[in-house]
C-alpha positions as CSV (number, residue, x, y, z in Angstrom):
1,X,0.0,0.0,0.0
2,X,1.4,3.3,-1.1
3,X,2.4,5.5,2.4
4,X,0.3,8.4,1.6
5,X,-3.0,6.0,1.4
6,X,-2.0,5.2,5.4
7,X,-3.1,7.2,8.0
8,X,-1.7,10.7,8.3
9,X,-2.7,13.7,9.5
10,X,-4.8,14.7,12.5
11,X,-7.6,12.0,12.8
12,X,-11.0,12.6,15.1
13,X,-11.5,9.6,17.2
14,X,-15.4,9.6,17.4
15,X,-18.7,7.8,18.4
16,X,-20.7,6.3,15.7
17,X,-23.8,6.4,17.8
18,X,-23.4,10.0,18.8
19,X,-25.1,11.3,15.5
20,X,-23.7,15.0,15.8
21,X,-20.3,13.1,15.8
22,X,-21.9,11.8,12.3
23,X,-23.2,14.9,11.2
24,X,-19.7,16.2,12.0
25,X,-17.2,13.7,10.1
26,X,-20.1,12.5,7.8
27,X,-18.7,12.7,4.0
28,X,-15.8,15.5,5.5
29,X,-13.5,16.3,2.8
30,X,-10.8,17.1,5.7
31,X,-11.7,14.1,7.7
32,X,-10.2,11.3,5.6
33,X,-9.5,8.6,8.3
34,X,-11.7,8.2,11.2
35,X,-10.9,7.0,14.5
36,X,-13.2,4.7,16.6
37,X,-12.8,1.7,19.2
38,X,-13.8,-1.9,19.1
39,X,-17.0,-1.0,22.0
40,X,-17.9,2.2,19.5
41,X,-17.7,0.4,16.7
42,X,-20.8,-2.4,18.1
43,X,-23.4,0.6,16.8
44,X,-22.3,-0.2,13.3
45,X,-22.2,-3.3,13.2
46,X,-26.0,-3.6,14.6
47,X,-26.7,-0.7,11.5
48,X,-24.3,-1.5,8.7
49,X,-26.8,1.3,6.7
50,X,-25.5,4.4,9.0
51,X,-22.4,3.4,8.3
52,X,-22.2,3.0,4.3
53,X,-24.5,6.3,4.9
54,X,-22.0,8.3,7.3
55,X,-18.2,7.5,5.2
56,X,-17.8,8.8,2.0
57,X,-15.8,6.3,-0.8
58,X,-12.7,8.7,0.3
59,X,-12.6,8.4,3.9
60,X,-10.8,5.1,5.7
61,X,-12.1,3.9,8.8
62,X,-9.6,2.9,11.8
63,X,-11.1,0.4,14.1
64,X,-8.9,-0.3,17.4
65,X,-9.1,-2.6,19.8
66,X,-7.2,0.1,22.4
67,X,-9.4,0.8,25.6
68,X,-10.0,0.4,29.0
69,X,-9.0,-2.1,30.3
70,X,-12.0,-3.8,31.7
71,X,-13.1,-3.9,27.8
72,X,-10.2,-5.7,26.9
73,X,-11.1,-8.1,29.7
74,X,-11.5,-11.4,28.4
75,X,-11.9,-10.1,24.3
76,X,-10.1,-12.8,22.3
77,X,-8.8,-12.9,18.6
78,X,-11.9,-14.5,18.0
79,X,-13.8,-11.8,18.7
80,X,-11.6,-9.3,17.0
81,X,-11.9,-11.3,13.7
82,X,-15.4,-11.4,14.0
83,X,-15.7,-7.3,14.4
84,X,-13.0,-7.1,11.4
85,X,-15.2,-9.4,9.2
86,X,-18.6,-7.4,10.4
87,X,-17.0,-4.1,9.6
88,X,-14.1,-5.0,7.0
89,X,-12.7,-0.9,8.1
90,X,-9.5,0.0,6.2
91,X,-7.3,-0.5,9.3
92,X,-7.4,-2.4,12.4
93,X,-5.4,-2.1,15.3
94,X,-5.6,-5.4,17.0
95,X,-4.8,-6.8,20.6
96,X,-4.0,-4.3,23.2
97,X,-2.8,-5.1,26.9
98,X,-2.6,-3.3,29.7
99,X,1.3,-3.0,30.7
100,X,2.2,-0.2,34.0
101,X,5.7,0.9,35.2
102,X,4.6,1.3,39.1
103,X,2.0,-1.6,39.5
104,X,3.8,-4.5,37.4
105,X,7.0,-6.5,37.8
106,X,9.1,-6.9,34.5
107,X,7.8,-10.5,34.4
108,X,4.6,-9.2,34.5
109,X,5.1,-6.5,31.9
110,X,6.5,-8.9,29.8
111,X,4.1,-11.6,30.1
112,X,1.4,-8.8,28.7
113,X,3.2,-7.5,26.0
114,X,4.4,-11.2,25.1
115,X,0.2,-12.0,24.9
116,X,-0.3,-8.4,22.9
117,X,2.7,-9.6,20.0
118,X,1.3,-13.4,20.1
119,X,-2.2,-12.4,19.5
120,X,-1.4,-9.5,17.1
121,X,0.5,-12.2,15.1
122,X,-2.8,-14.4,14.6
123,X,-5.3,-11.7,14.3
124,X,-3.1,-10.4,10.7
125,X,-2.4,-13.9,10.3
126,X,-5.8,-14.5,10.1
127,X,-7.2,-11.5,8.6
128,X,-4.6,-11.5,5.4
129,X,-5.7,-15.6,4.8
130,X,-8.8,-13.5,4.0
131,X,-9.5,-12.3,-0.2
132,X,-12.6,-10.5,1.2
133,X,-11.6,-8.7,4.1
134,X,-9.6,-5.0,2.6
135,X,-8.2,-4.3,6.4
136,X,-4.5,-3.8,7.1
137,X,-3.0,-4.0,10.4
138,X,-1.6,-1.3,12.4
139,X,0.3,-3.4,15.5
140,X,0.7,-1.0,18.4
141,X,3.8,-1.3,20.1
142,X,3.8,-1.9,24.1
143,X,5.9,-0.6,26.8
144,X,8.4,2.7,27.5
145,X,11.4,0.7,27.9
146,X,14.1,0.1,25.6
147,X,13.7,-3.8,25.6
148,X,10.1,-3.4,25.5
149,X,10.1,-1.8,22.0
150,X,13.1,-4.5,21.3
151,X,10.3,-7.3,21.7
152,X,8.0,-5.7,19.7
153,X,10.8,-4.6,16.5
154,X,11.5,-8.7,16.3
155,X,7.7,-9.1,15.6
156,X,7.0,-6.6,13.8
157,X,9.8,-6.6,11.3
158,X,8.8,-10.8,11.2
159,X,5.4,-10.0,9.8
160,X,6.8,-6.7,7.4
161,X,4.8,-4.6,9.2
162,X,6.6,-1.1,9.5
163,X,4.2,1.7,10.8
164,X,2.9,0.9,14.1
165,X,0.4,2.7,16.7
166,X,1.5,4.0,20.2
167,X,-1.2,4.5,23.1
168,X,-0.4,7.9,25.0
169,X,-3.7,8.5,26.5
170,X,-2.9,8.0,30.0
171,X,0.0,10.1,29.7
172,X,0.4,12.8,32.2
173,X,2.3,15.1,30.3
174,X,3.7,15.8,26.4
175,X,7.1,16.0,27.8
176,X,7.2,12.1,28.9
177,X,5.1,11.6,25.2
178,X,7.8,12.8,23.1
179,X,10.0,11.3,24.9
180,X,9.3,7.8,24.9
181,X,7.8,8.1,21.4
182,X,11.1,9.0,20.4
183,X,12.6,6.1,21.9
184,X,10.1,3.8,20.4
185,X,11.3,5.5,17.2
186,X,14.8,4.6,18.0
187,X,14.6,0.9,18.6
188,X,11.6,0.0,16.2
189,X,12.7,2.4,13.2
190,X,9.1,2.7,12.0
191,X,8.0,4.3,8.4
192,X,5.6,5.7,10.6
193,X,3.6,6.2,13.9
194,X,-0.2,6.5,14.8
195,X,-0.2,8.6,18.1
196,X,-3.3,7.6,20.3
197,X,-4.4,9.8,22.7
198,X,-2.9,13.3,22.0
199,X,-4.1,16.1,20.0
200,X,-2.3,18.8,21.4
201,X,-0.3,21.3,19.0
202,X,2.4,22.1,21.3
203,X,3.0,18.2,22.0
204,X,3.5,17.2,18.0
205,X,5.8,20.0,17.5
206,X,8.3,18.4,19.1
207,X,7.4,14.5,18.4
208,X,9.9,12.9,15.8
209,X,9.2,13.3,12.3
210,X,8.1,9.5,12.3
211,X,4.7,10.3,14.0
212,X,2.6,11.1,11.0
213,X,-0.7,10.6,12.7
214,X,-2.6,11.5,15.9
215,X,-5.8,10.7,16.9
216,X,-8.0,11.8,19.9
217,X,-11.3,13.6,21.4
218,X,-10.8,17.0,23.4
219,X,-9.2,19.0,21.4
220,X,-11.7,18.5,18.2
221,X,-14.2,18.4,20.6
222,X,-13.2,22.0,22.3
223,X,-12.3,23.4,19.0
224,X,-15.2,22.3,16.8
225,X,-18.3,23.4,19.1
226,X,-20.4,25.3,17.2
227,X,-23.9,25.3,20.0
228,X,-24.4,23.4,23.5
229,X,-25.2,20.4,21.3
230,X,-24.0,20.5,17.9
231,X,-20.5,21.4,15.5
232,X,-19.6,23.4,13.0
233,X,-17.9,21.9,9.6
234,X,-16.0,24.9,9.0
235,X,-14.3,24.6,12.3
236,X,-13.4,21.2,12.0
237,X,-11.5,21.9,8.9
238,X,-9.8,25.2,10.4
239,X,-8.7,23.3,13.6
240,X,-7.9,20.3,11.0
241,X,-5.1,22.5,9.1
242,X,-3.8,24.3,12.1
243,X,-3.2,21.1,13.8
244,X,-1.7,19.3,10.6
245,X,0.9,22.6,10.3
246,X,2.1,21.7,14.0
247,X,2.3,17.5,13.0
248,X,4.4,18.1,10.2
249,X,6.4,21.4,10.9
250,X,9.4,19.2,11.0
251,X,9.2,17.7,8.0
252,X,9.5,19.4,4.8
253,X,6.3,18.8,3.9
254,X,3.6,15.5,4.4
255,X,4.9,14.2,0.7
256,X,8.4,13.4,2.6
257,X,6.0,10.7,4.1
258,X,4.4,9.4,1.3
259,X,7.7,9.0,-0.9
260,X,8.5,5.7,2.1
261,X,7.0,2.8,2.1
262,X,4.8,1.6,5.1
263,X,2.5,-0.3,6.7
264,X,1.6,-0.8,9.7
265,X,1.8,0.2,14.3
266,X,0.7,-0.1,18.0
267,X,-0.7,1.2,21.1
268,X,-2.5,1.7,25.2
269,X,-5.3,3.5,26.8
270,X,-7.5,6.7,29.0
271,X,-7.4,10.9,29.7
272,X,-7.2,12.2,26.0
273,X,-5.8,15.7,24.7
């Protein structure tokens, strides 16, 4: 797949049964990849019509398994395939874990990630043995540690799978963000990096030029309000460009991106910016 048809940009995570959401993103020219989790995603598959009614043929739907995690609680592959094969979106994030620095041994980190990588591995084995299924996978890459993205380079370079999610909503500031996306950047050497969880300008101004794409709620959601209830269109796309000059003021310009080729990254969970 050609880089520039993978996510980039600043993406709204959203709730497809939250209809100004829908009214929002619906058919958005600026909106070209849309964010939403594996929970969300359960309104579309009980009305398949809203959904071929909401996305235009030009924007890609991202479905992630990356949430709290007492959804993840006992959500298998099987599972995941199933909501793949009910929603076929372009992308799919599959098998997130929980993994903590202050409440988890290194066993016990390691034991998570090891399920996150083993599971990730059969969910795209299992969704490329499918002709009628269009999804890639996006792996999202576990941990903050050097050895932690060390495990996760060895299976994702094993499956040729080189642009990757990372989960950063539970991150208390953009200072530790940048700073262990940049060491994720380091050891994995991704074509390119989904950012979960962080919207903020300030925060991908200083993020290496591998994160391409950032996804998230509040600062859409601040920035878009048009009334107590409803959004404007107008300033979606104005926040949309303002926030796409701060993700790519390193780079000379988004085309840099889309001259590599890519494919495919990882991620965590909860307190969006």
């Amino acid at each position: 797949m050609p880089a520039d048809e993978l996510p980039h940009g600043a993406i709204p995570k959203f709730k497809p049964r939250d209809k100004h959401h829908r009214r929002l993103f619906g058919g958005h020219d600026d909106a070209p990849f849309l964010f939403t989790t594996f929970t969300n995603a359960a309104w579309f598959v009980n009305r398949p019509a809203a959904m071929d009614a909401m996305l235009s043929s030009q924007q890609k739907l991202i479905l992630a398994n990356v949430e709290d995690d007492d959804l993840l609680y006992g959500r298998r592959p099987d599972d995941e395939v199933e909501r793949v094969e009910a929603l076929k979106p372009a992308f799919y994030i599959p098998s997130d874990r929980w993994v903590y620095e202050h409440t988890m041994t290194k066993r016990e980190q390691l034991e998570e990630i090891d399920k996150c990588l083993r599971w990730t591995r059969e969910v795209t084995e299992r969704v490329r043995a499918r002709s009628d299924l269009p999804t890639r996978i996006i792996p999202i890459a576990k941990g903050w540690e050097e050895w932690h993205f060390e495990r996760c380079r060895e299976i994702f370079m094993d499956l040729g799978l080189s642009y990757c999610a990372f989960d950063v909503t539970q991150y208390p500031s953009g200072e530790m963000v940048v700073e262990d996306v940049t060491r994720l950047v380091d050891v994995v050497n991704p074509t390119g990096v989904l950012l979960i969880g962080r919207l903020a300008k300030d925060t991908l101004r200083d993020c290496p030029r591998e994160v391409v794409a950032a996804t998230g709620v509040n600062q859409w959601l601040v920035n878009c309000q048009a009334s107590e209830v409803g959004f404007s269109r107008q300033k979606y796309s104005d926040w949309a460009a303002e926030t796409n000059k701060a993700l790519f003021s390193v780079q000379a310009e988004l085309g840099d991106f889309a001259q590599e080729s890519t494919e495919t990254r990882l991620t965590s969970n909860p307190t969006e910016t």
